[in-house]
C-alpha positions in Angstrom: 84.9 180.5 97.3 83.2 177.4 98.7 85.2 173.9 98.7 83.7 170.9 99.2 86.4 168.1 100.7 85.7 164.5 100.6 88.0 161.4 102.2 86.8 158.1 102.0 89.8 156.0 101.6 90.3 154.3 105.0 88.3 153.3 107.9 87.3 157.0 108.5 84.5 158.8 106.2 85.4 162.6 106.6 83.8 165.4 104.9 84.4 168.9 105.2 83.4 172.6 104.0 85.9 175.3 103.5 84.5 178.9 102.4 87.1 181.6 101.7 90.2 179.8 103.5 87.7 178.9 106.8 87.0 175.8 108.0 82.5 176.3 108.1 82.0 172.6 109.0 84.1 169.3 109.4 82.2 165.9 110.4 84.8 162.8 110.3 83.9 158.9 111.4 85.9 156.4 112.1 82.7 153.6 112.5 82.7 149.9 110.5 79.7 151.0 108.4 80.0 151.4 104.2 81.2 154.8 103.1 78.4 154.3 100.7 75.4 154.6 103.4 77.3 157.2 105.5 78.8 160.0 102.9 75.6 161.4 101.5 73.9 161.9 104.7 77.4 163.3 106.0 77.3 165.9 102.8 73.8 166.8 103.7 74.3 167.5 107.3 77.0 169.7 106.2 75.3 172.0 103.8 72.2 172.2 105.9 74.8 173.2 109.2 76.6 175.8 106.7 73.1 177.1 105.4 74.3 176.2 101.6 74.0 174.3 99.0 75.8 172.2 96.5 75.2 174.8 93.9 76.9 177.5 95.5 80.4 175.5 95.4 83.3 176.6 93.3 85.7 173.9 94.0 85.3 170.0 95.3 88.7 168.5 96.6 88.9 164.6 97.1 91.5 161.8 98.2 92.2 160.0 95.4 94.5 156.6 97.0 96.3 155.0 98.3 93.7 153.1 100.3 90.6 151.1 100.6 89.7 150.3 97.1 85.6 150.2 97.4 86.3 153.6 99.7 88.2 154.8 97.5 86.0 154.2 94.4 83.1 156.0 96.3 85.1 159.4 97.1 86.2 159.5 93.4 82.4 158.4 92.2 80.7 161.5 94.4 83.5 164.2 93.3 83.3 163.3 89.7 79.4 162.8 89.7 79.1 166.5 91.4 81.7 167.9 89.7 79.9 167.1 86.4 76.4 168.0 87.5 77.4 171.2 88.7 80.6 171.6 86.1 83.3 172.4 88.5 86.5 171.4 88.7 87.9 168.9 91.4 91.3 168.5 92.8 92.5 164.9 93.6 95.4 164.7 97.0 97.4 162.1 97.8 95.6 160.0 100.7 99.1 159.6 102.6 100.2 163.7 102.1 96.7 164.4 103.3 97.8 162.7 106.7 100.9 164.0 107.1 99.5 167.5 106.6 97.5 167.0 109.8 101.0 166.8 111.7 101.2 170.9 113.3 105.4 170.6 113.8 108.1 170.3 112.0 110.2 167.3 110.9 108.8 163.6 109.2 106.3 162.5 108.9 105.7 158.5 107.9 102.0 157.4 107.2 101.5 153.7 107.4 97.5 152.3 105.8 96.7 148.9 106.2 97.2 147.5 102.8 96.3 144.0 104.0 99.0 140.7 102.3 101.1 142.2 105.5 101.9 145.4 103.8 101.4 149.1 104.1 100.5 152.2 101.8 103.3 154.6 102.8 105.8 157.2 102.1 107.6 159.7 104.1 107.0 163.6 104.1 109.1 166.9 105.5 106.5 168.7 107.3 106.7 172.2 108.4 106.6 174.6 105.8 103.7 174.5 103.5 102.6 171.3 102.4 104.5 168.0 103.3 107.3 167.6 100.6 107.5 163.8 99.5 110.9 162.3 100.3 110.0 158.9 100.0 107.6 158.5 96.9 104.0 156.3 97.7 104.6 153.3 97.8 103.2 149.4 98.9 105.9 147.9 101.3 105.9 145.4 103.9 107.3 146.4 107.2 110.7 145.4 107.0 110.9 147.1 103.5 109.9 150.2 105.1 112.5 150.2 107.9 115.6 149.7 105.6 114.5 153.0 103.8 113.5 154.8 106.8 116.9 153.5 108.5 118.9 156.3 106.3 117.2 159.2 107.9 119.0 160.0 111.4 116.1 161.8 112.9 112.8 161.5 114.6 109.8 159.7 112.1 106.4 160.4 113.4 103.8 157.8 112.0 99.9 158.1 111.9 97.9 156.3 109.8 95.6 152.8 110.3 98.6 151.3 109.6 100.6 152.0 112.7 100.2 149.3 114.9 101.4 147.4 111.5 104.7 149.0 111.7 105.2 150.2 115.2 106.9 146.7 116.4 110.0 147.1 113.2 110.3 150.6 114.0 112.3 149.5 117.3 115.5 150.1 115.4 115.2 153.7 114.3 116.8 156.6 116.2 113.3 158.2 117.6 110.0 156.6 116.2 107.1 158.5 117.7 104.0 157.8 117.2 101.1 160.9 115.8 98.6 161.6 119.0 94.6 160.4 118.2 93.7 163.4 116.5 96.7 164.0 114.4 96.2 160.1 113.3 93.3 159.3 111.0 92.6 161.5 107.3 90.4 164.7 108.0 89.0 165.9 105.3 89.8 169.8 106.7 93.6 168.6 105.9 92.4 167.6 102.4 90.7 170.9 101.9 93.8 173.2 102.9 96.3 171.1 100.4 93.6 171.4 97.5 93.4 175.2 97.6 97.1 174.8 97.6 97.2 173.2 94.8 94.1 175.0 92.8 95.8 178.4 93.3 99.5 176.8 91.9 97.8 174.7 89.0 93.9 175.4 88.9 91.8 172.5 89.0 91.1 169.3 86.4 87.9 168.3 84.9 86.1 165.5 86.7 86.5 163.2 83.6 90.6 163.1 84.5 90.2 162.8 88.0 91.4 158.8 88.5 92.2 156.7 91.4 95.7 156.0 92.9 95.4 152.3 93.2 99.4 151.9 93.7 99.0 148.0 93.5 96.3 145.6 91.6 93.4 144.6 94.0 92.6 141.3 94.8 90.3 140.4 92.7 92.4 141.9 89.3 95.3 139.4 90.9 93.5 136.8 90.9 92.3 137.1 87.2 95.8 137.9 85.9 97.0 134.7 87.4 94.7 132.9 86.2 95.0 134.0 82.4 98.6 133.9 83.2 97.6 130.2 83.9 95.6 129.5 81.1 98.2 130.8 78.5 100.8 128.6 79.9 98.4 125.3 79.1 
């Protein structure tokens, strides 16, 4: 079985190849360039490295949010185009369980993403047998929001994530905040590929017409045009 893994929701454009439970080829970026101009030639570097093809996949696993929202749009856009050329299934993960699976201990995990309007994409995971178990479901929080839930766990948080420096300062007041090292930090698409087959052996796969972005807030420019029709209805 050949997976094809795809992360594009943050800063860092990662893809990956997975044949038979073996990482074949990982390439991840973390360079202020549009996913749009790096990911194909990223996907074609890979297949010509692994000596493949894109029709000799079976599977193609994707982030599908919290994150960027263009980034996010592309990674969804190249699963579900494949995926329909090719008539595979896909498998959409979390963006924040994705990051926490790159933690290789046991205890929690918090990832923090930029969100931007001072908040973060977040949640918090149990790591260290399996795949991360949500305890804290994904959510958009500022800082101090995050602290007051995080404050009712008595034991070390680790946090990765963009986000970090973000919440690093209001994390003062917990027991042990640590903080992931650099390559336990940013999404690798090798951690997306290990939770898919998780999840394709437990539940299969879905056809790439379900496959939908997790947004977990309105974007800036939907915002903007709710308030103003919220505007115009109230003249």
């Amino acid at each position: 079985m050949l997976i094809l893994a795809l992360d594009t929701t943050t800063s860092a454009c990662s893809a990956a190849l997975v044949r038979e439970g073996k990482l074949v080829a990982e390439v991840t970026t973390n360079i202020p360039r549009t996913h749009s101009q790096r990911l194909m030639p990223l996907m074609d570097s890979l297949f010509r490295e692994a000596d493949a093809e894109p029709r000799d996949l079976h599977l193609i696993a994707v982030s599908r949010g919290p994150g960027s929202f263009t980034g996010l749009r592309i990674g969804i856009a190249t699963a579900k185009g494949l995926g329909l050329a090719l008539d595979l299934p896909v498998v959409g993960v979390s963006t924040l369980a994705v990051l926490a699976h790159n933690f290789s201990g046991a205890g929690l995990v918090c990832p923090a993403l930029n969100a931007r309007r001072d908040q973060v994409y977040t949640g918090l995971y149990r790591c260290g047998d399996g795949a991360p178990q949500p305890l804290l479901a994904d959510q958009a929080l500022a800082a101090s929001e995050l602290m007051d839930l995080l404050s009712a766990y008595d034991e070390p948080i680790w946090f990765c994530g963009d986000g970090v420096d973000i919440v690093w300062q209001a994390a003062g007041n917990l027991p042990a905040p640590r903080r992931l090292p650099l390559h336990q930090r940013l999404n690798r698409a090798a951690a997306l590929a290990d939770l898919a087959l998780a999840i394709y052996a437990r539940e299969g796969g879905t056809h790439p017409d379900q496959l939908t972005p997790l947004y977990l807030r309105e974007s800036q420019a939907e915002l903007q045009w709710r308030r103003k029709q919220e505007a115009g209805h109230g003249c």
